[in-house]
C-alpha positions in Angstrom: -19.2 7.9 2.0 -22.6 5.8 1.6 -22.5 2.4 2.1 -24.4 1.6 -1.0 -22.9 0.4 -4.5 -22.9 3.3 -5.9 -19.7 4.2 -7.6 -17.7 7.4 -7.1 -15.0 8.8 -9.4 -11.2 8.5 -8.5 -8.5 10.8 -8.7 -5.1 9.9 -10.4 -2.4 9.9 -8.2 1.2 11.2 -10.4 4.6 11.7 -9.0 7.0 12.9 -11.5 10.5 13.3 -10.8 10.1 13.9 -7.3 13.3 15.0 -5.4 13.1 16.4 -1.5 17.1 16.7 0.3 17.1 17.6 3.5 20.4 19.5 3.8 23.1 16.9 2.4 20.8 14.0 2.9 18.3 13.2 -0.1 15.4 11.3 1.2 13.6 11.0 -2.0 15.7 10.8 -5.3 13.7 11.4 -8.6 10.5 9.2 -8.4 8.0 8.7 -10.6 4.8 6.6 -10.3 1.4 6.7 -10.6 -1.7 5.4 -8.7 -5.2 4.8 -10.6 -8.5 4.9 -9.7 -10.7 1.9 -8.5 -7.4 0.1 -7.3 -5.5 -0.5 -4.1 -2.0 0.0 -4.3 1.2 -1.3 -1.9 3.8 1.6 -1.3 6.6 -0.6 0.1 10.3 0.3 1.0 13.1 -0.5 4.0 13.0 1.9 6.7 14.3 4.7 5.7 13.4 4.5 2.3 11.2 8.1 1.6 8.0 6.3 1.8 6.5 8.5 4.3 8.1 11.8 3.1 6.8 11.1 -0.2 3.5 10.7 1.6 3.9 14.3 3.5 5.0 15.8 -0.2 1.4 14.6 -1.5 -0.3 16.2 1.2 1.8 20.1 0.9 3.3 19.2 4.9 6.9 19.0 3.1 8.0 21.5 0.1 9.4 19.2 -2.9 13.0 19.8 -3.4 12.2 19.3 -7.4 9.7 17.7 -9.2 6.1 17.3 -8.6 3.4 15.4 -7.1 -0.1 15.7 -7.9 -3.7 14.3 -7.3 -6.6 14.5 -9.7 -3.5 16.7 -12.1 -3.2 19.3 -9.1 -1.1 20.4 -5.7 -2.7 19.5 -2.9 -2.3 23.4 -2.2 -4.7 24.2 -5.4 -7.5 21.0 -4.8 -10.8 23.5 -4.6 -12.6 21.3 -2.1 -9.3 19.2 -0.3 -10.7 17.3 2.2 -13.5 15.7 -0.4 -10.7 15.1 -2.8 -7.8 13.3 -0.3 -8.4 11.9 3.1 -5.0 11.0 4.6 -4.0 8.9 7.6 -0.3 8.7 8.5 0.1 8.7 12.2 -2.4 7.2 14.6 -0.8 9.4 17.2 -2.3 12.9 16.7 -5.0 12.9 18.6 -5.7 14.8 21.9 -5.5 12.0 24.6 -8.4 13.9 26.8 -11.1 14.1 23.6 -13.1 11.4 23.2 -13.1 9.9 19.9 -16.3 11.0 19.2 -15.2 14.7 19.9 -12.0 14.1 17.8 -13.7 13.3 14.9 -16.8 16.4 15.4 -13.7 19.1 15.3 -12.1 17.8 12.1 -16.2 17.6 10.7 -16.5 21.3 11.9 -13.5 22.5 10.8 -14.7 20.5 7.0 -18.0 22.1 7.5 -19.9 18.4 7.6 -22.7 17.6 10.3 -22.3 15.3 13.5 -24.5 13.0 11.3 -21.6 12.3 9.0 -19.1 11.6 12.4 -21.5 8.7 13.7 -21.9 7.4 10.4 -18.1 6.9 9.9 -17.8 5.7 14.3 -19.9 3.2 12.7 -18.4 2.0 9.6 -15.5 1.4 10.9 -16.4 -0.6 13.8 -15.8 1.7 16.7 -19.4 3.3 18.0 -19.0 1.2 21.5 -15.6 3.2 22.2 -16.7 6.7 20.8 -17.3 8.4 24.4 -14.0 7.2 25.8 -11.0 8.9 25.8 -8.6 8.4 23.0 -5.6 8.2 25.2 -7.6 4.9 26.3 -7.8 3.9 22.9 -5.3 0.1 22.3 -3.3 0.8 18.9 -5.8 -1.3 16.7 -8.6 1.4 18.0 -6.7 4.3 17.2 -6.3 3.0 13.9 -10.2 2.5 13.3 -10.0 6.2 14.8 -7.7 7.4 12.0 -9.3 6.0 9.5 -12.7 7.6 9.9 -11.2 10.6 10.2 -9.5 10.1 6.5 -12.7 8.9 5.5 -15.1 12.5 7.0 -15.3 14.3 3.9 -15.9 11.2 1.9 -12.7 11.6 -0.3 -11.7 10.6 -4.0 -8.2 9.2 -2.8 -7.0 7.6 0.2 -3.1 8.1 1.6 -2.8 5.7 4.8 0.3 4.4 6.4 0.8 1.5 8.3 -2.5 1.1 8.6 -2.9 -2.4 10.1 -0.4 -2.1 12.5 -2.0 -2.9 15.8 -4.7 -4.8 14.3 -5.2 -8.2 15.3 -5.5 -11.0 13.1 -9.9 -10.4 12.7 -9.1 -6.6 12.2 -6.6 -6.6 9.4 -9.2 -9.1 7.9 -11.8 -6.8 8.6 -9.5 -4.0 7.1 -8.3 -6.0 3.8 -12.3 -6.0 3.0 -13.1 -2.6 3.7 -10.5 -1.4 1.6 -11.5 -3.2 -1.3 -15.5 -2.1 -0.4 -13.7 1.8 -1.0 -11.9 0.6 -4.4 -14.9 -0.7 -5.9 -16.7 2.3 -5.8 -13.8 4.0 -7.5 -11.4 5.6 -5.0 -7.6 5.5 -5.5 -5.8 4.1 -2.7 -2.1 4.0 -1.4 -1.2 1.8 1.4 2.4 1.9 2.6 3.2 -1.5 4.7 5.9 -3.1 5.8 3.6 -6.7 6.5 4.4 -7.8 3.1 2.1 -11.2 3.3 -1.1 -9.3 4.4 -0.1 -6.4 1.7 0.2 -9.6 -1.0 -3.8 -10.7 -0.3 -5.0 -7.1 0.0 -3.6 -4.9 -3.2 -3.9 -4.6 -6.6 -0.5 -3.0 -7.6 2.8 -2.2 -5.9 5.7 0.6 -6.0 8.9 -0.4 -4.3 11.3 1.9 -3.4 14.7 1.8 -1.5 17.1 4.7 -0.7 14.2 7.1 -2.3 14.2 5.6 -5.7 11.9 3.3 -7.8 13.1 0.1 -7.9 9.5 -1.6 -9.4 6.1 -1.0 -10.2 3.5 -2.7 -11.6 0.4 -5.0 -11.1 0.8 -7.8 -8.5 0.0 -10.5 -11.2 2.8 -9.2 -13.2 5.8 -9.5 -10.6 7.2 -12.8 -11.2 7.5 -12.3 -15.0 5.4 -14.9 -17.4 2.5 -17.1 -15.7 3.7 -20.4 -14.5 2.8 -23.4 -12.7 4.6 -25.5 -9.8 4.7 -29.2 -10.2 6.0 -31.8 -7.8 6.7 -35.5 -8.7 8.7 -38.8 -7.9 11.1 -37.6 -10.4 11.7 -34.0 -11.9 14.4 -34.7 -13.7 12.3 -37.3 -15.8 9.7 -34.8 -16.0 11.6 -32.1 -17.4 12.7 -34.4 -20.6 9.2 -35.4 -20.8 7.9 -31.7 -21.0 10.5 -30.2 -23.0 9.5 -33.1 -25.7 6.1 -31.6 -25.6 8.1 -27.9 -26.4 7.3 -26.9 -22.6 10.1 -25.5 -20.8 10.7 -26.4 -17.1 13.6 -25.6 -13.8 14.1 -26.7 -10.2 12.6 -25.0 -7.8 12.9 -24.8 -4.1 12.5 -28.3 -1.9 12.3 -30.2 -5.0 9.7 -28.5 -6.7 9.2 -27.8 -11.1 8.7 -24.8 -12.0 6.9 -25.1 -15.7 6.3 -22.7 -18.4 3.1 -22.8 -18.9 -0.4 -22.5 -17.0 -1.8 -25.3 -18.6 -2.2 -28.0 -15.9 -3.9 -30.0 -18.1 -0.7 -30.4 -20.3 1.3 -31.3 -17.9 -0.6 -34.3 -16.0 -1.4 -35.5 -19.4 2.7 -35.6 -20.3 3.3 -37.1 -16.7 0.6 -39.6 -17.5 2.6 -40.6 -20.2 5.7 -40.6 -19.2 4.4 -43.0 -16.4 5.2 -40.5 -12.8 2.9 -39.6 -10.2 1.9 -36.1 -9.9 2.2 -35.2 -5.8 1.3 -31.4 -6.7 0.0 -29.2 -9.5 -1.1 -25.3 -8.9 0.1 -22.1 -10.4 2.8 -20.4 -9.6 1.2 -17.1 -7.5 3.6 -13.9 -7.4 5.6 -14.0 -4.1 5.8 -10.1 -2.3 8.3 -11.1 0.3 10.6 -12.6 -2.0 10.3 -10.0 -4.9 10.9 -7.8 -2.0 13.9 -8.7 -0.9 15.3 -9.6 -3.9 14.9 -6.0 -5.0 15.8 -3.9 -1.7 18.8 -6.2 0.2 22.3 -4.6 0.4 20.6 -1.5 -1.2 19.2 0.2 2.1 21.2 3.1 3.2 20.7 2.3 6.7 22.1 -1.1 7.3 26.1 -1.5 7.3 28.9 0.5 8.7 28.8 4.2 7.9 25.1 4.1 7.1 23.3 7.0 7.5 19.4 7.4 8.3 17.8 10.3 7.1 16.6 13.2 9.6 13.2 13.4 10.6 11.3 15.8 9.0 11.6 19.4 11.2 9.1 21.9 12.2 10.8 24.1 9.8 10.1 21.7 6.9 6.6 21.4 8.2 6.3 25.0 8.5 7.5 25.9 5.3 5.2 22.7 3.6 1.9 24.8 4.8 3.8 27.9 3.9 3.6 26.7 0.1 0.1 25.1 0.7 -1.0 28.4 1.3 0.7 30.8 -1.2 
C-alpha cells in the first residue's frame, strides 16, 4: 500500500446462506450479508455469536457446513493472487515470541514473495519502526496489534478482515487506528471490523451487521439505524411544545430525562414554533443513531450463552482447521 491518494479497487464481500454446525451445535445459521468497497463496516454480535467463525469461513480455515462466502465473487481457495486480494488479522497471538517483529513480518513477505522494502514500509505506517528489533513476546497488546496489522496489510490487499482490532490500544491508538482505517477506505478497500467497543465502532464505521446466535438480526448503513431522521429538543415545557408542533403538522414524543424527540430535522421549525408559543429552547441538535442501544435492543435475552442451560459453542478444532485448508487446497 502507498501512502499517496491514489485510489485502489475493492472487492465485494457476499455471504449467502451461510451455515457451519459443529456436531449438534450450529455456530452460524443461514447468514447473508454483504460488504462494499470504499466503506468500513462493524461486524458486531454477543460472544458466542459466529462472528469469528464466519471470519475463519471467509478465509478457507473452516469448511462451510452450507452456503457460501465469497470475496471479489470467489472462495478464498480460488483468489489467483490471495494475499493481494485479502489481508486478514484475527488473533494478535500467532506470532513466535523469540522473532523480532521485524523478522515476523520478513517471513510472511518471503513466503508472499514481496521485498524487505515492503516490511519497513508497513513497520512504519503503522507506528511501530522503534520496536521492530525486539522481541514480539515483549511486545504490550496494543503493539502486537500494530504488529498484526502490518502483517494484514504486506501484500497491499483489496479487503481487510480484522478482529478486535483495538483491543489493547489506548485511548491515542484507537484514535490513531479509527483514522487509519478510514485513510484504507478512501482509497477503495472493503473493510470488516468485528468489535465488541460499540461507542468507538459508532465514530469509526460506515455500516454495521449484527448478529446473535449465528443469525442476522440487522444490517444497514449507520445513518439508517434509528429509522427516519429526527431532532432532540429540550424546553421548560414539552408538553406545551408538543401541542405547539403538532399544530404546525410536526409530530413529537418523550424522550429520556425529559427530552422531545421531533419529527423532523428542521431546527429552524421548531425554535420558530417555540418562539411562538412563548418557551425557552434549553437544547436543539439532531437526533444521531445510538450503536449501544440499537445493540442491545436487538441481541438481549437472544444470546445462547447467558441463562440456565445455555450452551457455548466449541472452539473450532484442529480437525476443522485441518479440513478448512484441506478444501483451500483441492
Amino acid at each position: 500500500m502507498t501512502t499517496t491518494a491514489q485510489r485502489t479497487d475493492g472487492a465485494r464481500i457476499e455471504v449467502r446462506d451461510l451455515t457451519k454446525t459443529f456436531g449438534s451445535f450450529t455456530a452460524v445459521d443461514h447468514l447473508s450479508f454483504e460488504v462494499e468497497p470504499g466503506r468500513i463496516t462493524g461486524f458486531l454480535g454477543p460472544n458466542g455469536a459466529g462472528k469469528t467463525t464466519t471470519l475463519r469461513m471467509l478465509l478457507g480455515l473452516v469448511r462451510p457446513t452450507s452456503g457460501t462466502a465469497t470475496i471479489d465473487g470467489r472462495d478464498y481457495r480460488d483468489l489467483e493472487n490471495p494475499s493481494a486480494t485479502v489481508g486478514s488479522a484475527l488473533e494478535s497471538t500467532n506470532f513466535h515470541p523469540g522473532r523480532s517483529g521485524r523478522d515476523h513480518l520478513r517471513v510472511l513477505a518471503a513466503a508472499g514473495g514481496l521485498p524487505d522494502s515492503r516490511v519497513d514500509e508497513m513497520l512504519e505506517l503503522t507506528g511501530i519502526p522503534a520496536a521492530a528489533r525486539k522481541r514480539a513476546g515483549e511486545y504490550s497488546m496494543g503493539m502486537r496489534q500494530r504488529l498484526g496489522l502490518a502483517a494484514a496489510l504486506l501484500g497491499d490487499p483489496r479487503v481487510l478482515l480484522l478482529d478486535e482490532p483495538s483491543n489493547g490500544l489506548d485511548p491515542e491508538g484507537i484514535r490513531w487506528l479509527r483514522g487509519f482505517l478510514r485513510h484504507l477506505s478512501s482509497q477503495g478497500k472493503t473493510i470488516l471490523v468485528s468489535s465488541h467497543q460499540l461507542q468507538e465502532v459508532q465514530q469509526t464505521v460506515d455500516d454495521v451487521v449484527i448478529i446473535a446466535n449465528g443469525r442476522l438480526v440487522r444490517s444497514g448503513a449507520m445513518s439508517d439505524l434509528r429509522g427516519a431522521p429526527s431532532t432532540i429538543v429540550r424546553t421548560s415545557d414539552p408538553d406545551r411544545l408538543v401541542g405547539a408542533l403538532r399544530v404546525a403538522d410536526v409530530m413529537a414524543a418523550a424522550g429520556d430525562d425529559g427530552e422531545l424527540v421531533v419529527e423532523t430535522t428542521d431546527k429552524r421549525l421548531v425554535g420558530d414554533v417555540a418562539l411562538r408559543a412563548g418557551l425557552p429552547i434549553w437544547e436543539l441538535r439532531d437526533r444521531k443513531a445510538d450503536l449501544e442501544e440499537l445493540f442491545f435492543d436487538l441481541t438481549e435475552g437472544t444470546n445462547r450463552n447467558l441463562g440456565d442451560g445455555a450452551t457455548s459453542p466449541p472452539p473450532p478444532t484442529e480437525r476443522d482447521a485441518v479440513s478448512g485448508q484441506e478444501g483451500a487446497n483441492e
